[in-house]
C-alpha positions in Angstrom: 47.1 29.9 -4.3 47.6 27.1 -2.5 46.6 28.9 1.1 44.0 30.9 -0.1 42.6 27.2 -1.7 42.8 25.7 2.2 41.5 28.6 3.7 38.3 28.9 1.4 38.2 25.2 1.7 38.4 25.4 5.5 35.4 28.1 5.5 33.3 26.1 3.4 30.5 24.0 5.1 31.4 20.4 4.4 29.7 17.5 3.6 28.8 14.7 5.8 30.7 11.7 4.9 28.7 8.4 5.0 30.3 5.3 4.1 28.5 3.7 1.0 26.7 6.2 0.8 24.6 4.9 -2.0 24.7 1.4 -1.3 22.5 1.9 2.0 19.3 3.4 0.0 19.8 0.6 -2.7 19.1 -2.0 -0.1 16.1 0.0 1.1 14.5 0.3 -1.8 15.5 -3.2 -2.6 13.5 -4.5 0.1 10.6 -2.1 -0.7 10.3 -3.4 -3.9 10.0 -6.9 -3.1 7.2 -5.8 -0.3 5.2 -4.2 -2.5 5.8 -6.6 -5.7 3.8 -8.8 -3.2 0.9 -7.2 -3.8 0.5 -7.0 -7.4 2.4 -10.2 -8.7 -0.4 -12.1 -6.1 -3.2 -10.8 -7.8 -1.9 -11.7 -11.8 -2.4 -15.9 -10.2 -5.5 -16.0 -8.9 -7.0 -17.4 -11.8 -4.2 -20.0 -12.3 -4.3 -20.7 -8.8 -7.8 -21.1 -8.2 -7.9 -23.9 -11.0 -5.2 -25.8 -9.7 -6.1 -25.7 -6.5 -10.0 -26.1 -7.0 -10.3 -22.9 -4.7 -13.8 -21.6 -4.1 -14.3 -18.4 -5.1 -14.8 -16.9 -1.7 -11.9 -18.3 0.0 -9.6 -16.8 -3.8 -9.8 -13.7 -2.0 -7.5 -14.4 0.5 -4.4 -15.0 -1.4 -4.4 -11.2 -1.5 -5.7 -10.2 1.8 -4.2 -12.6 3.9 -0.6 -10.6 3.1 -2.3 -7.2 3.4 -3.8 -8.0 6.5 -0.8 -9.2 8.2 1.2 -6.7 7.3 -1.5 -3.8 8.5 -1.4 -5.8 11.5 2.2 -5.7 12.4 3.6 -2.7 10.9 3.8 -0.3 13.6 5.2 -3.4 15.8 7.9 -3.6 13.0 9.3 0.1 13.5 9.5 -0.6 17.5 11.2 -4.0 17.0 14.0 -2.2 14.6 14.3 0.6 17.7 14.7 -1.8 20.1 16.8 -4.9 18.3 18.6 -2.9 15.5 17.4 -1.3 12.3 19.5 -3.6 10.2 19.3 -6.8 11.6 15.2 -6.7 11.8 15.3 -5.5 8.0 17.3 -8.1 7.1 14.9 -10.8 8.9 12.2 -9.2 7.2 13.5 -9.8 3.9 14.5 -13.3 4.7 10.5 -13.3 5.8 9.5 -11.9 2.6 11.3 -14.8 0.6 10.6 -17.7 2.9 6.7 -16.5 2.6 6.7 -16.7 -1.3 9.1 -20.2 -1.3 6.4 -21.9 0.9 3.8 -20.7 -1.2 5.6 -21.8 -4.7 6.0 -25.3 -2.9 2.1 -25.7 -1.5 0.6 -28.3 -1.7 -2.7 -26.9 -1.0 -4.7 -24.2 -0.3 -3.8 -23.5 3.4 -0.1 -23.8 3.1 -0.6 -20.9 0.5 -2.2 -18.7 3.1 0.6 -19.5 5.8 3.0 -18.4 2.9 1.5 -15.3 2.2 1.1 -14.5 6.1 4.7 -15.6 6.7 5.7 -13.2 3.7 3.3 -10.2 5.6 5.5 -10.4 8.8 8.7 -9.9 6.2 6.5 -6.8 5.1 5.5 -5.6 8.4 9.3 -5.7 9.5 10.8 -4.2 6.4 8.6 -1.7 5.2 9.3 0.9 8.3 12.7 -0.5 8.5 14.3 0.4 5.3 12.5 4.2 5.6 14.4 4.7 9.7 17.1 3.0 8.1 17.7 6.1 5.1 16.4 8.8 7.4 18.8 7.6 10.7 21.8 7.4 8.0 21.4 10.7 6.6 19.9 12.6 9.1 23.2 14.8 9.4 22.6 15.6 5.5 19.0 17.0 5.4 18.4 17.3 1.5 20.2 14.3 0.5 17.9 13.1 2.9 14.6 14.1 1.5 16.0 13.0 -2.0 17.0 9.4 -1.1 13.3 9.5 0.6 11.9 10.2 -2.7 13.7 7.7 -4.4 12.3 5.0 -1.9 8.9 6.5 -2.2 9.0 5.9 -5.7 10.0 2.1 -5.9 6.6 2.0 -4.5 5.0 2.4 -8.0 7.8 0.7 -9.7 7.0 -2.5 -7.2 3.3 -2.1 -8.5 4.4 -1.8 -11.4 6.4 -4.8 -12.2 4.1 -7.2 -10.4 1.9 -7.5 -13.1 3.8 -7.4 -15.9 6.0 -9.7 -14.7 3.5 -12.1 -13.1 2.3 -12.0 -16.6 5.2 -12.7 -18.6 5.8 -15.9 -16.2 2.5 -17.4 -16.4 2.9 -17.2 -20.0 5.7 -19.7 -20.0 5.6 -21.1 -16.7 3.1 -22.4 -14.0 1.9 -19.9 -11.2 4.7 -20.8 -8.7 7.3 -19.6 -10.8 5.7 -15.9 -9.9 6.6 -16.4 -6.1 9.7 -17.1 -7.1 10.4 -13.8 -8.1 11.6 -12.6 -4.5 14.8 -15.0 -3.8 17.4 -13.8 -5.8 16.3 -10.0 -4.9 16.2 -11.2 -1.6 19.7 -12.8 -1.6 21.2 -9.2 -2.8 19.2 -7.0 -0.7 20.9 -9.1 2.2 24.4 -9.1 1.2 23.9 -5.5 0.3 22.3 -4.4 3.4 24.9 -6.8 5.6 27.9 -5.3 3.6 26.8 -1.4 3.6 24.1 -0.6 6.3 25.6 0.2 9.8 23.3 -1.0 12.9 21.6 1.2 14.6 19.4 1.2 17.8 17.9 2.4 20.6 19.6 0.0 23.1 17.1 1.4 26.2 13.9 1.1 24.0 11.5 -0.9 25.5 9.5 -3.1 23.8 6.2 -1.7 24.7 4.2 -5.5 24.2 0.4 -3.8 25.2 0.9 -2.0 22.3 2.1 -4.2 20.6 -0.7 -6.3 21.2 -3.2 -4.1 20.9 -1.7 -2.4 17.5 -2.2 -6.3 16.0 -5.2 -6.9 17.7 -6.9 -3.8 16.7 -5.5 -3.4 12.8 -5.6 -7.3 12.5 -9.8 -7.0 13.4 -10.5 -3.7 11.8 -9.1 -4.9 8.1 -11.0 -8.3 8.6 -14.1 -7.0 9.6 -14.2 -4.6 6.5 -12.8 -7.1 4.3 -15.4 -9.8 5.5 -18.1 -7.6 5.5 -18.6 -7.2 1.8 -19.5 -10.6 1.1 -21.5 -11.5 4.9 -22.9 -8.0 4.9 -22.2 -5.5 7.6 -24.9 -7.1 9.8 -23.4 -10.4 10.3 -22.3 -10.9 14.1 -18.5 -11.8 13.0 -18.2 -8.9 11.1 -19.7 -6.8 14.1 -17.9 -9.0 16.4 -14.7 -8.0 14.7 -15.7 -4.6 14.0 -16.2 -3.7 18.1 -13.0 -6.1 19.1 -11.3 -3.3 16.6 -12.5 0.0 18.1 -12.3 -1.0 21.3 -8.3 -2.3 20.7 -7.5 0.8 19.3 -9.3 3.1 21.7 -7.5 1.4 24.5 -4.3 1.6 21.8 -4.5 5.4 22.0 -4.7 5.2 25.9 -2.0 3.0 26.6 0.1 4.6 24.3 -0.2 8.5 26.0 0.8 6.4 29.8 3.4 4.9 28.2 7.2 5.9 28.6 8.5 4.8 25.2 5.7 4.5 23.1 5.9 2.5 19.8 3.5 5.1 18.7 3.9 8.7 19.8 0.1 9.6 20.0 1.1 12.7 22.2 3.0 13.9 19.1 0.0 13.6 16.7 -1.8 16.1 19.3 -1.0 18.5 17.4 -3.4 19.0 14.2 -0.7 19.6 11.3 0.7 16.9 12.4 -2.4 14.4 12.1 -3.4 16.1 9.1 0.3 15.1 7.7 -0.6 11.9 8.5 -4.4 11.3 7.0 -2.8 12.5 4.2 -0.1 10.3 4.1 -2.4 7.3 4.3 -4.6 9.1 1.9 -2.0 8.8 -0.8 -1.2 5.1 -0.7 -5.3 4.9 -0.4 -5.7 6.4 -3.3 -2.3 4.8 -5.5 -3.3 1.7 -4.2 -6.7 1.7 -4.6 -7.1 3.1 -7.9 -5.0 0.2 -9.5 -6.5 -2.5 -7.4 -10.1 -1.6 -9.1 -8.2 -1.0 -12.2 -6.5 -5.0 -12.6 -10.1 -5.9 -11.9 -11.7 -3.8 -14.2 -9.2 -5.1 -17.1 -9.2 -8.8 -16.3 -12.8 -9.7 -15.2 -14.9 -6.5 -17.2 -12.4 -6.5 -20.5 -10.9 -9.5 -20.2 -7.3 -8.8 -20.6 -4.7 -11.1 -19.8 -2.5 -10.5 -17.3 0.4 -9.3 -19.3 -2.0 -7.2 -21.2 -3.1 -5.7 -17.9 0.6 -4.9 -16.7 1.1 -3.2 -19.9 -1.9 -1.2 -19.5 -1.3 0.4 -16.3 2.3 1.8 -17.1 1.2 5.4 -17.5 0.2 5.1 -13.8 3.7 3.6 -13.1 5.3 5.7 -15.4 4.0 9.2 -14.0 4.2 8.2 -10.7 8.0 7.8 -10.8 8.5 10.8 -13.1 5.8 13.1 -10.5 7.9 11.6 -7.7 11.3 12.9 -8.7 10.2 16.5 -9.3 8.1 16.6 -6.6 10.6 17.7 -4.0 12.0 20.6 -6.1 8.0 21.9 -7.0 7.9 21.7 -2.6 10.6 23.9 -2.6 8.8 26.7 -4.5 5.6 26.0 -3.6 5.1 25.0 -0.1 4.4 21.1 1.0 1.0 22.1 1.9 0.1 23.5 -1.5 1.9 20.5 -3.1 -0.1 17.9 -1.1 -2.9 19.4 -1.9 -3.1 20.0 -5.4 -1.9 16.3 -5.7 -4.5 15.0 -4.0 -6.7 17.1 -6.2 -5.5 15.6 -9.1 -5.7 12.1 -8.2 -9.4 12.6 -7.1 -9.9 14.0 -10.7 -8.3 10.6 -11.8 -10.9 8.8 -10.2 -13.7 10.9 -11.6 -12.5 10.4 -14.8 -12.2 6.8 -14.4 -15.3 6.5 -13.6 -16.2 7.0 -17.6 -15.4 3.6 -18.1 -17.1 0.9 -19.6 -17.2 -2.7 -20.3 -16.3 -1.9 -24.2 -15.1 1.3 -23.6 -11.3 2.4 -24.9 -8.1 2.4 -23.6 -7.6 6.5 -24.2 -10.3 7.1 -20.9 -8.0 4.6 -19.0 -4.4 5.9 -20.0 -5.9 9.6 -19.3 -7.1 8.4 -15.7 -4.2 6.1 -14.7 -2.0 9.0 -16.1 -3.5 12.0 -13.9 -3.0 9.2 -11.0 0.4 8.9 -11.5 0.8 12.2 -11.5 -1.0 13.3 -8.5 0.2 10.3 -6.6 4.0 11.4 -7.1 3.4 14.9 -5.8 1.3 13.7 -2.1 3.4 10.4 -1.8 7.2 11.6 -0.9 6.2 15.0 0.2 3.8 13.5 2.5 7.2 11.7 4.4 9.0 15.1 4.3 6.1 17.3 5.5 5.8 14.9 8.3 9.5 15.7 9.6 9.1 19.3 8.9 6.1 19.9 11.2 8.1 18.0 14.3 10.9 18.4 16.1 14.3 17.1 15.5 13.8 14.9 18.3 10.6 13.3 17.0 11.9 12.2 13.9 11.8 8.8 14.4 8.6 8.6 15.8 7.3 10.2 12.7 9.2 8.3 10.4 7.4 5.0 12.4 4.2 7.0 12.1 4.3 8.1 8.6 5.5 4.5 7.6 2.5 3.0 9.6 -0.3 5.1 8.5 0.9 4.7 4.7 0.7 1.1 4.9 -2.5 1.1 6.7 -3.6 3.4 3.7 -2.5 0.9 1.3 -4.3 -2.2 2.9 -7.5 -0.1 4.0 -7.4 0.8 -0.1 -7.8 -3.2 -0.6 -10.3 -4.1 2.0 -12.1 -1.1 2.0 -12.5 -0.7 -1.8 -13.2 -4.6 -2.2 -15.7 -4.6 0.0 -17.5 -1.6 -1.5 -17.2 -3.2 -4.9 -18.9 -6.7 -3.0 -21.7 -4.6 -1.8 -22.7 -2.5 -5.0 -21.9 -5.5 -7.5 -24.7 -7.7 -5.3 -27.0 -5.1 -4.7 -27.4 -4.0 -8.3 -27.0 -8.0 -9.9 -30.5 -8.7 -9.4 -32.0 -5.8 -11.6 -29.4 -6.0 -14.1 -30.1 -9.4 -14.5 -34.2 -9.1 -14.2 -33.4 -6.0 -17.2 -31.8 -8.6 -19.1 -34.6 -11.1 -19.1 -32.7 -14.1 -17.4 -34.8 -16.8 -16.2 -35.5 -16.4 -12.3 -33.8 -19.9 -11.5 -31.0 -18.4 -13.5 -30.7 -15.2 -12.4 -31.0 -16.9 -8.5 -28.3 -18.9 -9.2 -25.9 -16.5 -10.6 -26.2 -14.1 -7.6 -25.8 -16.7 -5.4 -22.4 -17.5 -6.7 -21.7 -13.9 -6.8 -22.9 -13.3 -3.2 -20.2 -16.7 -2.3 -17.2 -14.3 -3.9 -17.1 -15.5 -7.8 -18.1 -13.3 -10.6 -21.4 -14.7 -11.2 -20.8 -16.4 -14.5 -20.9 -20.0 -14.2 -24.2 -19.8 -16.1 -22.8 -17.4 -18.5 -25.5 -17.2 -21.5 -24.6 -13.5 -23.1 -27.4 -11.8 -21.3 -25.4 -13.3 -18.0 -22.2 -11.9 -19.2 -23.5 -8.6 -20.1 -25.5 -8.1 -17.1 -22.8 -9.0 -14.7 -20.0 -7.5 -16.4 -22.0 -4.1 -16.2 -23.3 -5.1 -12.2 -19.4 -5.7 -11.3 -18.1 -1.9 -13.5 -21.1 -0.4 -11.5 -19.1 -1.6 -8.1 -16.1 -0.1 -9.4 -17.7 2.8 -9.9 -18.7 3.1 -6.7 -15.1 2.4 -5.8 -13.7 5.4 -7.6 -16.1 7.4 -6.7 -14.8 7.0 -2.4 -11.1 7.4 -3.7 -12.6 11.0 -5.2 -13.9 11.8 -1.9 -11.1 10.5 0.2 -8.5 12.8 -2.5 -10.8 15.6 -1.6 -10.6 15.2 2.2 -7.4 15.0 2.0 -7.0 18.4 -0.5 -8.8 19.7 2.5 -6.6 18.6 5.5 -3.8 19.2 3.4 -4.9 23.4 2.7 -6.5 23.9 6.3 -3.4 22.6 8.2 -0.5 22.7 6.1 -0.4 25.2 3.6 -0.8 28.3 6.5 2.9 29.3 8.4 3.4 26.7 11.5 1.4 27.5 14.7 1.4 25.8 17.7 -1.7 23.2 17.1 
């Protein structure tokens, strides 16, 4: 018995041994978390922030996009500097980043050392974010579906980061003062260290160049692009800073593209997104965290500043979204298998445009049931576009290119996820001032009222320093109709992607 056991044990294919195996993933999504807890917890003290601070409203704004921006900025920098340094160590800086950023913030003393916090904290972002995904992916890259399901995993403390933010930025400000929230990020950040230090094993590309005209270029386009959309919601789109920035950024990332095919050792591989599954894989990608992102961003503001809610209240309402998301997530991979990736992506996509649609029932006294129903069908269709979206994206390259399209997919998901922000916001800006007027002329303010109150909301507050009832009413329904509008581009940006996703990936692999 005992030689027929070796011999069968001898023919059987055996596992890849990787020491810690499950420790390395935990310190990934460890440092994913606290990235993307940034986002949410920032937004849940604003309002405390802004009163202790005496923060105008326009500059309030910037507490948010000032870490967004940063990190759309750097993140495809990030990937090349983990290449070229060492996966591990530039993670691990990046989480030190992360917690420095929200320590200098908890101890401002004004307004501007809260924005070098937060843009401290986005270079922690920008260096773990594609980090901790080439750190799974070059562990188990010798183990292909323990792989893909330690890549869902990390995919899916996306939505749990989102998810905590606000309810536990709420449950802190109820007891504590807003710094306490930016505290949040040490002792996860003193784990995720010792963790990563104890378990990952450093890995690099010891020839990789740097490639600094990218580099450059990468910031200096991103950087411009996301601050000319941003800024351009409140100056209008006509403003020569916004254009300024707006030309600085296509020009910066035309010559991006350029430099990039010349170069060697590019930090992004623009000759492999020459072929079209692959740039569909990665519109769709970016599409996803769009979408996620976007979706609760309108949603927080919808809930605080049309309903009112508290901030705790708000966390609590958008668990469905949270909920589903993880649950859609874990399934995802197995639904691929039967499926197709292409098919998964998009009926995903499909169903987190119907989210949108459906959310865009909402009113100012409207119920909670049309909101759990949309954040639901989000969660859902997010968890089957997110972590496939990764996995299609190795499946339609070669083994070779797997680490450019682990930088790539990383980048253009994170670019989705701030262009969701600035994008959205700025559309909001837009309708919310354009329609203000007429609601307020419907309501019968007075027009020294009325010319006051879109003045404030034209300078980024929310128009109700003056706030009579007909005020209230008519900008609460002006700022919905902007969130409207909002849903209504995440619809059509789920439905491009539906598109990309059924043209280029759901058909048998051709040369493209």
């Amino acid at each position: 018995m005992s030689a027929v056991t070796g011999r069968a044990a001898d023919e059987a294919p055996a596992r890849p041994v990787v020491p810690h195996g499950r420790l390395v993933p935990a310190a990934a999504c460890l440092g994913l978390f606290m990235s993307f807890i940034e986002v949410t917890a920032a937004i849940s003290t604003l309002r405390a922030l802004q009163l202790d601070m005496q923060v105008a409203p326009a500059d309030l704004s910037w507490v948010s996009s000032t870490y967004t921006l940063v990190v759309a900025a750097c993140v495809l920098s990030g990937g090349a500097l983990g290449e070229r340094f060492g996966r591990r160590r530039v993670f691990v800086t990046g989480v030190v980043a992360l917690a420095a950023g929200s320590l200098v913030v908890a101890s401002a003393s004004g307004f501007p050392q809260v924005l070098v916090g937060r843009a401290i904290s986005g270079i922690g972002g920008a260096l773990v974010l594609p980090t901790s995904l080439a750190i799974i992916t070059t562990t188990f890259f010798v183990d292909l579906p323990r792989m893909l399901r330690y890549i869902t995993i990390w995919v899916s403390m996306s939505g749990v980061g989102l998810a905590v933010g606000p309810l536990l930025g709420g449950a802190l400000l109820d007891r504590f003062d807003w710094p306490a929230v930016y505290l949040v990020n040490t002792p996860i950040a003193v784990v995720t260290v010792a963790i990563a230090l104890y378990a990952i094993k450093e890995s690099k590309v010891p020839d990789r160049a740097l490639d600094l005209p990218g580099q450059f270029l990468s910031i200096l386009g991103l950087g411009t692009l996301v601050y000319g959309i941003a800024v351009g919601g409140r100056l209008g789109y006509d403003d020569p800073l916004v254009l300024a920035s707006l030309g600085v950024a296509v020009v910066s990332l035309t010559a991006l593209v350029l430099v990039e095919r010349r170069a060697p050792m590019p930090m992004l591989d623009v000759r492999m997104m020459g072929s079209l599954r692959v740039s569909a894989t990665l519109v769709v990608a970016a599409s996803a965290l769009f979408t996620f992102v976007g979706v609760v961003f309108l949603e927080v503001l919808f809930l605080q500043r049309v309903q009112g809610a508290a901030p705790m209240a708000t966390g609590l309402k958008l668990l469905p979204a949270m909920v589903a998301f993880v649950l859609s997530t874990l399934v995802a991979q197995r639904i691929a298998g039967k499926v197709g990736p292409g098919r998964l992506l998009a009926a995903g996509s499909l169903v987190t445009g119907a989210a949108a649609v459906v959310l865009v029932g909402q009113r100012p006294d409207s119920g909670y049931g049309i909101t759990a129903l949309g954040l639901t069908l989000l969660g859902l269709g997010s968890g089957l576009v997110v972590a496939p979206s990764t996995a299609a994206a190795f499946a339609v390259v070669e083994p070779a290119q797997m680490g450019s399209a682990s930088n790539a997919v990383t980048a253009f998901r994170q670019v989705g996820s701030v262009l969701a922000t600035s994008v959205l916001g700025a559309v909001l800006a837009v309708r919310f001032i354009g329609v203000l007027p007429d609601r307020l002329d419907a309501a019968h303010v007075p027009p020294q009222v009325a010319s006051a109150v879109v003045e404030v909301a034209r300078n980024g507050g929310n128009g109700t320093g003056r706030s009579t009832p007909e005020v209230t009413e008519a900008v609460n329904a002006s700022f919905n109709a902007g969130i409207h509008t909002g849903m209504w581009v995440v619809a059509a940006v789920s439905a491009l992607a539906a598109v990309l996703a059924l043209a280029f990936l759901a058909r048998k692999k051709k040369d493209a």
